[in-house]
N, C-alpha and C positions, 0 to 999 in steps of 0.2 A: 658767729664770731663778732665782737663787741672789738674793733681798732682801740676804742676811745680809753678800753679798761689794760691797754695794752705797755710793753715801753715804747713803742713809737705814737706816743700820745699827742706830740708836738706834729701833730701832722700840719701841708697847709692846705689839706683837703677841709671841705665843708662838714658839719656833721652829715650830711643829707649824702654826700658824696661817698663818706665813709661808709654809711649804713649800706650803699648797694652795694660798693666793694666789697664789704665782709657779707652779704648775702651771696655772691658768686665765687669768693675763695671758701666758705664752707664748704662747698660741694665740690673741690678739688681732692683728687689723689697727691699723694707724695711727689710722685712724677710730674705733674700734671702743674703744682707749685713751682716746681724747681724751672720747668720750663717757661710759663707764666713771668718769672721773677727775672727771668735773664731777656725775654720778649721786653720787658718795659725798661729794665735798664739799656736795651738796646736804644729805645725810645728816645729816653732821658738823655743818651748822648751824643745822637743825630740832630735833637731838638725837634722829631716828629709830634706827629699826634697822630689816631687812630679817630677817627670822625665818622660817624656811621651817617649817610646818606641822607637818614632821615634825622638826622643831628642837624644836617645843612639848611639852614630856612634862606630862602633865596629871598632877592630884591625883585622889586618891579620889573626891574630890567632882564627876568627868566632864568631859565638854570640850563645846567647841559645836561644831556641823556643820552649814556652812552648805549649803544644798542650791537651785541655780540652774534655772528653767526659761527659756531664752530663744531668742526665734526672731528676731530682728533686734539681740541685743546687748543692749538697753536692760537686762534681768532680770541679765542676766550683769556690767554695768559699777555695779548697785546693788549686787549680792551682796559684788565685790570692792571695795566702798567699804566697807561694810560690816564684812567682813573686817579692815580697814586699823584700823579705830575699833576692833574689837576686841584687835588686836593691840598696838593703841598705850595700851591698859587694861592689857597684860599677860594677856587670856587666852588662853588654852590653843583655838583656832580650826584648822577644818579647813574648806576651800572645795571644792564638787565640782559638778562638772554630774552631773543626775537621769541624762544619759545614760551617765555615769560609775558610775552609782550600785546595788549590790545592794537592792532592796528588801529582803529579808531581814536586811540591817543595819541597819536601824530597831529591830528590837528590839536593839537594843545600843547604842543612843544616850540619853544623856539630857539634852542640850538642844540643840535645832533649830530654825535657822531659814529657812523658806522664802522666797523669792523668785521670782514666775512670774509671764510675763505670759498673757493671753490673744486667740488670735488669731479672725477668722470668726467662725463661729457659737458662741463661746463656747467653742470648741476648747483645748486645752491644745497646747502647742508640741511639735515634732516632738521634742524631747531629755527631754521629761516623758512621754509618752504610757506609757510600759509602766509606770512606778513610780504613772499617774497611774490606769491600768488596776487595777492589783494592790490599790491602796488601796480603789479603788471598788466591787469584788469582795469584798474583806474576804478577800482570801486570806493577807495580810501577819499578820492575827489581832490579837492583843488587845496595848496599846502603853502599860501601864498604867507609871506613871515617868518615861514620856518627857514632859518640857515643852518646849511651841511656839510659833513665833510664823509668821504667815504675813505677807509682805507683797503683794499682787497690781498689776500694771501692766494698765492698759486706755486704751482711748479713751473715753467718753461717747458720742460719734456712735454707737455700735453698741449693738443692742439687750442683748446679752449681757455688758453692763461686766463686764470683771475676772471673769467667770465661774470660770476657773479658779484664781482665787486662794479664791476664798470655797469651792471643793469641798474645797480642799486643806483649808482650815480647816476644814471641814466631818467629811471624811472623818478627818481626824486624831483631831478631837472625837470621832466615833463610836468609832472601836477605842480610846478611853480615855486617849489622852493630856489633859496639863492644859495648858490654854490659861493660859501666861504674861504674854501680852502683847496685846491686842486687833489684830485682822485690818485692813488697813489696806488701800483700795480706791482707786488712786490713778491720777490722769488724766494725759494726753498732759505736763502741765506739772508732771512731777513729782518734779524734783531737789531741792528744798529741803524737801517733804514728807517724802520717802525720806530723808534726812539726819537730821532729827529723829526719827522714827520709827523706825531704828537707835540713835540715841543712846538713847531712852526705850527701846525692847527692850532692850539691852545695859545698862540700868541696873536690871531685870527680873532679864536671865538673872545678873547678877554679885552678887544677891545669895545666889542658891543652888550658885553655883559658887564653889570656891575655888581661885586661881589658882595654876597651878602655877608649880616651878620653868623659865623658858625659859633656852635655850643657844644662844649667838650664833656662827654658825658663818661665818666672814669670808670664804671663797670662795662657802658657798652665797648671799650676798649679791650677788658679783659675780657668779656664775653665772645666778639671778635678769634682771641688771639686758641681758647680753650678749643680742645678738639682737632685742633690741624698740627699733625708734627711736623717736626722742623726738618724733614725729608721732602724735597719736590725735585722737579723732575731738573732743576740745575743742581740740586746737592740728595741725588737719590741715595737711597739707605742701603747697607752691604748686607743682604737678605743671606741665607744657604739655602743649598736645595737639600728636601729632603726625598724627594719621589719622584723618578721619574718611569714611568710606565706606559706601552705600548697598549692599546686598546683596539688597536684593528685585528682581524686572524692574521695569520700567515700569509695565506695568499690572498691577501687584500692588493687590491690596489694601491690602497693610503696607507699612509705610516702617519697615525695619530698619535698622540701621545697625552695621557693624563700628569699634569707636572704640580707637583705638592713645593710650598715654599716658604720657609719658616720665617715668619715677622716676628720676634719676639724682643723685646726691648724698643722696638723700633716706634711704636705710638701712635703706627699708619693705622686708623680706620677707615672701611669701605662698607658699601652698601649694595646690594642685590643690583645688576647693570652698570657698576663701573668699569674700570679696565684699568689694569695691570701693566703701566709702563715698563719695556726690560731695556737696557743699556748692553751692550752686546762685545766681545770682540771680533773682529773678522777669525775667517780661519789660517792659521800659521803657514796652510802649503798653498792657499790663494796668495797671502801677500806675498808668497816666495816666486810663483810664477811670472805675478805683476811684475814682480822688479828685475827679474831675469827677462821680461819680454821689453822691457825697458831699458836694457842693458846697464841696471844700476844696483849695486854692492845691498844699498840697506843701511850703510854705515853713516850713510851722508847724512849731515845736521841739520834740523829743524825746527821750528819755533814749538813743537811739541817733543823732543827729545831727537832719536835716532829718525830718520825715515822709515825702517821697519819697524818700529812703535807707531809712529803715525800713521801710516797704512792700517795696522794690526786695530787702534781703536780711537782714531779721530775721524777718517773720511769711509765713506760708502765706496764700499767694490760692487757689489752684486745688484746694486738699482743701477742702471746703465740711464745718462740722458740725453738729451740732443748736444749740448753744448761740448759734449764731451767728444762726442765724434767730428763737430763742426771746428772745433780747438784742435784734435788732432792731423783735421787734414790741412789746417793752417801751418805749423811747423812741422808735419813730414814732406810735404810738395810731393803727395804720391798722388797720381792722376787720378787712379779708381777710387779712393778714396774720398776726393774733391768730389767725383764725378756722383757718389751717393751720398756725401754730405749736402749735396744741392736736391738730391730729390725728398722732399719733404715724406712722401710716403713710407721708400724704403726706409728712412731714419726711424719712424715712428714704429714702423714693420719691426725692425732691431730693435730699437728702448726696450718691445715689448715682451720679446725673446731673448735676450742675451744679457750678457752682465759685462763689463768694462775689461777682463781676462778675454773672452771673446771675439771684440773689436781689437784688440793688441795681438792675439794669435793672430788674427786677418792680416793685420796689417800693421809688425812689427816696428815699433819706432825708438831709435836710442834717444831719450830725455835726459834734463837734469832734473832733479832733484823739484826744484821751483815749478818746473812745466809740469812734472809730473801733478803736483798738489795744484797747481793753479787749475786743471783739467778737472779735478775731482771736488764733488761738494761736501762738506759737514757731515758725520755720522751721524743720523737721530735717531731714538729710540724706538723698537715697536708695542704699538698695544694691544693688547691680549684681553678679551670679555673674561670678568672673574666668572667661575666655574663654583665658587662655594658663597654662604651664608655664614659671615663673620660669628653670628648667635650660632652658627654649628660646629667652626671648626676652631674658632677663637683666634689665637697668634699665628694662623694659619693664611694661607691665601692660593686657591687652585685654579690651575688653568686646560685648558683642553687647545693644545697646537699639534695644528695640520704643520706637518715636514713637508715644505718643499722642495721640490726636486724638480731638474732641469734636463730632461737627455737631450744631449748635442748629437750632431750628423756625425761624429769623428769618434763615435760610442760614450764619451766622456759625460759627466752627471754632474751640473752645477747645484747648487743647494742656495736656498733662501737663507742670509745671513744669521738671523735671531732663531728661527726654528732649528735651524741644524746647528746653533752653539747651543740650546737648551738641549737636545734629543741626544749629538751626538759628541759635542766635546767641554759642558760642564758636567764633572767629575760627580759624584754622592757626596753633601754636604759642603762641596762649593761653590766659593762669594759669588752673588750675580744681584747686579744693583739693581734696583729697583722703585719705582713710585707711585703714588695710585691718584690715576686720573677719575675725577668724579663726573658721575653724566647724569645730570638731574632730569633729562629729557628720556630717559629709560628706566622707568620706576616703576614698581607695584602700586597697587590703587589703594590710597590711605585707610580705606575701608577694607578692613581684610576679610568680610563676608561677598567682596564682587568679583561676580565671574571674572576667569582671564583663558584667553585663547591666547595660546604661544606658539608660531612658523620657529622654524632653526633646525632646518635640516644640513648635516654635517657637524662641523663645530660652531653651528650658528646655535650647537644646540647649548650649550657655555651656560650665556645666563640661566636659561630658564632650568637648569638643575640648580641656580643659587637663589632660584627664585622658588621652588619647589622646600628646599629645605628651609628658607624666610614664614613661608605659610607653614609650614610644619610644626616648626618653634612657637608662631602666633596661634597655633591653634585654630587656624583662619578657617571659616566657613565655607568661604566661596570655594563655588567650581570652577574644575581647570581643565583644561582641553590643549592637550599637547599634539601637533604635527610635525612629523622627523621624517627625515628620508636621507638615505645614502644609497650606493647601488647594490651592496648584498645584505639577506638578514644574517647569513653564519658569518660574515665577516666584518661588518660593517655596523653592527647595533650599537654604539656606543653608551655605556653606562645601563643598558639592560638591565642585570637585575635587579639596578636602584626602580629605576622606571618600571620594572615587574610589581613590586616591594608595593612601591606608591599606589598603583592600581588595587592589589590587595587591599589595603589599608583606607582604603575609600578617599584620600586624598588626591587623584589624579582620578578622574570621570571619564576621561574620556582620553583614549589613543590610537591615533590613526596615523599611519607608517606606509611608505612609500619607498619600496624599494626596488628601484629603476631597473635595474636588470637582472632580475629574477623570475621576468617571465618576455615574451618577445616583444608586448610592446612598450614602451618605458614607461613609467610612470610615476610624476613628480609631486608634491605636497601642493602645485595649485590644484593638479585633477584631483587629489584628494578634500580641496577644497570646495569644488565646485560642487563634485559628486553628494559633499553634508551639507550641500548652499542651503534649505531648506532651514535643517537647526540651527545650521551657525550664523544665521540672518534673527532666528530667535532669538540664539544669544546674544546679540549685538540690540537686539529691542529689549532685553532685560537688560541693559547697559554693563555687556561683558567692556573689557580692555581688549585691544590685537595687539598683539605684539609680533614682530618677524626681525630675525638675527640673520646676518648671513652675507654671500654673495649677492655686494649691489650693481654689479653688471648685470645679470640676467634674473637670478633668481629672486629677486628683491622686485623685478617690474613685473617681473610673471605671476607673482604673487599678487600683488597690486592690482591686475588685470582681474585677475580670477574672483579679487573682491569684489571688485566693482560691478564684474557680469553678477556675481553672486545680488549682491543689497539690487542690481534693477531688477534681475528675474525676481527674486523673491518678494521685495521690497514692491514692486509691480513702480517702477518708475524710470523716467530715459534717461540717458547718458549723462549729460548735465545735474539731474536731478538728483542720481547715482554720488557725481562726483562732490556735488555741494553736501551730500550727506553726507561722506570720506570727508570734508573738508570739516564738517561738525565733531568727525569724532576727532579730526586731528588736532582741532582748537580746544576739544572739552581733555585732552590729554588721555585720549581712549583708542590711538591709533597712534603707536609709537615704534620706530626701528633704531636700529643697531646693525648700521649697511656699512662695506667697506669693500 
C-alpha cells in the first residue's frame, strides 16, 4: 500500500513514516482496519501517543523499570496503568514481567518500580519466584543508586496480606537501594488506591529523573494496537454458550464440566496457557436469602440500580472475608459474634468454609441497605485455563470447570459462584461475558521438536489438551509425557478418548495415570513421578519443558518435592544442588506452573 499514490496524499506524515504505516495496514483484515482506524482517532483526540519503550531513549539522568509480579492479571494490569501515566509525563519507562527479567540487571537500573501481588501462604507469584529468590539470598549483592518504590496487591482475608510486596521492599532496602517512594499495601478493592499511588511515585521518581528525548514512531503505534480486541476484562465481550457438558460418571464424586463458548465477532485471540476470564451473576435464590436474612425488600436504591440487582452482579456472596464478619459484629452488638470476630483463628477457620448467607444464618442481623454493601466487597471475575487450541477450534474457546459444591451441617449445599452460574444456571446459547487473560509465563517451547512433560491432574488437566491439540496442528516433533490423576478411572478420566486417540497416533508418548482410589493405597501423579525419576530426569537432560497445572496448596508442592527428590537421586546430587538445578530450568523457562 503506496499512502503517497493515495487521496490522502497531503499527509503530515514523513515519506519514511508513510512507507511503514502502509507496510503494517497491508496485512490488515477488514475488521482489523476498522478497529485500527477508530484506535488512533481515539489517539488524535485525547492528544496521546503510543511510544513503544524502546522508542524512549533516556537521558543520563536513567530511566524507569517497571517490574510486574502477577498471577491472576491484577499486578500486571497496575503495572501497565502505570506505565501509561508515565509515559504521558513524557518518561523514558520500560515494562517487564520479573519472568521476563535478569536479576542481574538490577544493578544497572536506577529507578524501579515494583508491582506484586501475593498469593497462599504469603507466596510470591509464579513469574516473581526466581528474581524473588535471588534478592532473598542476597546473591543479586549490593544495589546502592538504585531508587524504588514497591507497590503490593493482597486480600486482607488472608493471614499473610501483601506478603510479597513488603519482602520486596524489604529485601530491596537491605542490598542498599533508596526507598523513593513508601511501600503501598493494598486490598481486594484497589484501583483507585493503585491510581494515586502511581501518580505520587511518579511525582517522586520525576524529580530525580530527567526526561529524555522520546521518538514517535507511527507504525510502532499501529503495530502496538493490531491483534488486541477492544474486549478486556473492564468492557468484556458478550460471548454465548454453546456446550455445556458433564464429563464426570454418575457416580463420581465431581461434577466437571466440559464448557464450549462461542467468540465470534468478538476479535479475542488466545494462545495455548491463557485463561478465560467469566463475569458471573450471583444466584437469584442466594441474593433472595441474603436480603431476607437481612431483613431487607431488594427494592432499596443504590448506586448500581435496585439493591437486588447489586447483590445479583456487583458484589461477592460466596467468597466470605474477615472484614465482613468483623463489620458485622460491629453493628449487631451480638456478644458471640464479637466474641469470634476477635479470635483470629476461628475467623479464618469460617472465610474458609462458609460464604456470607452462612454468617447471616448464624447470626441474623436487620441492615440498611448502605451497611449491607458497605460489609460486602466488589464482584470480580474468575479465570478459567483455556481447554482448546484457537488453530483447532477457531471462534471457539473451551473450558473444563470443576462445580463447586459446599455441604453445610444443616444438609444445605452452597455452590461456588462462577462454576454453578456456568454448570447450572446459563441457559444453551446464553450471553456470558467474557475476556482473555494472556499468561506468557505458561507457553509451549518455541521449538516445536522439544520434549514436554505435563502434571494436571483433575482439571489442571485444561491446558495441556490446548497444548496437545497446538502440537497437533504444528505438526511438532517433540515428545510429550502427560501425568493425570483423579480418584476413579470409570468415573473420573477426563477427555479419555482424546487422550486414547493421541497415544494411537504417536503424538502423546507417554501416559501415566493415577488414580487414587482405585486401589487401597492412594496414589498421586508425584508417586507416579517419582516411580519414572529415572526417564524423566533423562528427559529433563534432553532439555524437556515441566509443566504442572493445578491445586497450589498441596498438589502443586507435592509435585515440586517429588521433582526435586527425582533430579538428586537421579541427577546424583544434594538438596541445594537439586534445587539450584530447578532454579536453572525455572530461569531457562523449562519449569513453568499454572497454580491456583
Amino acid at each position: 500500500m503506496q499512502l503517497k499514490d493515495s487521496p490522502f496524499n497531503l499527509s503530515p506524515l514523513s515519506d519514511e513514516q508513510q512507507r511503514q504505516l502502509g507496510q503494517v495496514l497491508s496485512t490488515l483484515n477488514t475488521q482489523q482496519l476498522a478497529w485500527v482506524s477508530g484506535y488512533l482517532y481515539g489517539l488524535s483526540q485525547t492528544g496521546q501517543q503510543s511510544v513503544t519503550a524502546s522508542a524512549a531513549v533516556a537521558a543520563p539522568s536513567g530511566s524507569l523499570t517497571i517490574l510486574y509480579g502477577s498471577q491472576t492479571g491484577n499486578a500486571k494490569g497496575v503495572a501497565s496503568a502505570i506505565k501509561a501515566q508515565a509515559e504521558a509525563r513524557g518518561l523514558p519507562v520500560t515494562l517487564v514481567s520479573m519472568a521476563d527479567y535478569k536479576p542481574k540487571q538490577l544493578k544497572k537500573e536506577s529507578h524501579l518500580l515494583v508491582v506484586v501481588s501475593t498469593y497462599g501462604e504469603g507466596e510470591p507469584p509464579e513469574s516473581a519466584v526466581d528474581l524473588f529468590e535471588q534478592l532473598k539470598k542476597g546473591k543479586i549483592g549490593k544495589l546502592d543508586g538504585l531508587k524504588f518504590a514497591v507497590l503490593g496487591l493482597g486480600d486482607s482475608s488472608y493471614a499473610f496480606f501483601c506478603q510479597t510486596g513488603k519482602d520486596f521492599d524489604n529485601f530491596l532496602a537491605t542490598a542498599g537501594a533508596e526507598r523513593i517512594y513508601e511501600l503501598a499495601s493494598l486490598d481486594v478493592d484497589y484501583q483507585d488506591a493503585a491510581k494515586s499511588w502511581g501518580e505520587q511515585a511518579l511525582n517522586a521518581i520525576a524529580t530525580t529523573l530527567t526526561t529524555g528525548a522520546a521518538s514517535n514512531n507511527v507504525a510502532s503505534a499501529v503495530q502496538q494496537a493490531v491483534g488486541h480486541s477492544q474486549y478486556s476484562k473492564e468492557n468484556p465481550f458478550p460471548a454465548r454458550l454453546s456446550v455445556n457438558q458433564k464429563i464426570t460418571g454418575r457416580d463420581s464424586t465431581k461434577d466437571i464440566r466440559h464448557i464450549e463458548i462461542n467468540l465470534a465477532d468478538s476479535g479475542l485471540t488466545y494462545q495455548p496457557g491463557d485463561a478465560l476470564g467469566v463475569w458471573f451473576d450471583n444466584d437469584a435464590d442466594l441474593v433472595g436469602e441474603v436480603l431476607a436474612l437481612a431483613a431487607l425488600s431488594g427494592d432499596e436504591a443504590t448506586a448500581h440500580g435496585s439493591l437486588r440487582a447489586a447483590l445479583t452482579g456487583h458484589f461477592e456472596l460466596t467468597r466470605l472475608h474477615g472484614g465482613f464478619i468483623t463489620g458485622l459484629a460491629d453493628i449487631s452488638g451480638n456478644a458471640a459474634l464479637k466474641d469470634l470476630a476477635g479470635d483470629k483463628a476461628q475467623v479464618n477457620g469460617l472465610v474458609a468454609s462458609a460464604q456470607v448467607v452462612d454468617v447471616l444464618k448464624r447470626f441474623p442481623t436487620a441492615l440498611t441497605a448502605e451497611q449491607l454493601i458497605g460489609l460486602l466487597r466488589p464482584l470480580t471475575p474468575r479465570l478459567y485455563s483455556i481447554a482448546s487450541s484457537q488453530s483447532e477450534v477457531e471462534e471457539e474457546v473451551h473450558l473444563t470447570v470443576g462445580v463447586v459444591r459446599y455441604p453445610q451441617e444443616d444438609g444445605t449445599v452452597r455452590s461456588g459462584a462462577a462454576s454453578s452460574y456456568l454448570a447450572d444456571r446459563l441457559i444453551e446459547d446464553g450471553e456470558v461475558r467474557v475476556f482473555v487473560e494472556h499468561n506468557d509465563n505458561f507457553r509451549l517451547p518455541a521449538n516445536p521438536d522439544t520434549p514436554v512433560i505435563m502434571v494436571g491432574p483433575g482439571t489442571g488437566i485444561a491446558p495441556f489438551r490446548a497444548f496437545m491439540q497446538e502440537r497437533e496442528d504444528q505438526g511438532a516433533e517433540g515428545k510429550n509425557w502427560l501425568f493425570f490423576g483423579n480418584p476413579h478411572f470409570t468415573q473420573d478420566f477426563l477427555y479419555q478418548v482424546e487422550w486414547q486417540r493421541y497415544v494411537k497416533s504417536g503424538l502423546l508418548s507417554k501416559l501415566s495415570l493415577a488414580f487414587s482410589r482405585d486401589q487401597a493405597n492412594k496414589i498421586y501423579v508425584q508417586d507416579r513421578l517419582r516411580e519414572a525419576g529415572q526417564e524423566l530426569y533423562q528427559w529433563l537432560e534432553a532439555g524437556a519443558h515441566f509443566y504442572v497445572c493445578g491445586d497450589a496448596n498441596k498438589m502443586a508442592k507435592d509435585v515440586q518435592k517429588a521433582l526435586l527428590d527425582v533430579i538428586a537421586e537421579h541427577g546424583h546430587k544434594g538438596h541445594e544442588e537439586a534445587e539450584e538445578y530447578l532454579s536453572e530450568l525455572r530461569r531457562a523457562k523449562r519449569y513453568q506452573r499454572d497454580v491456583y
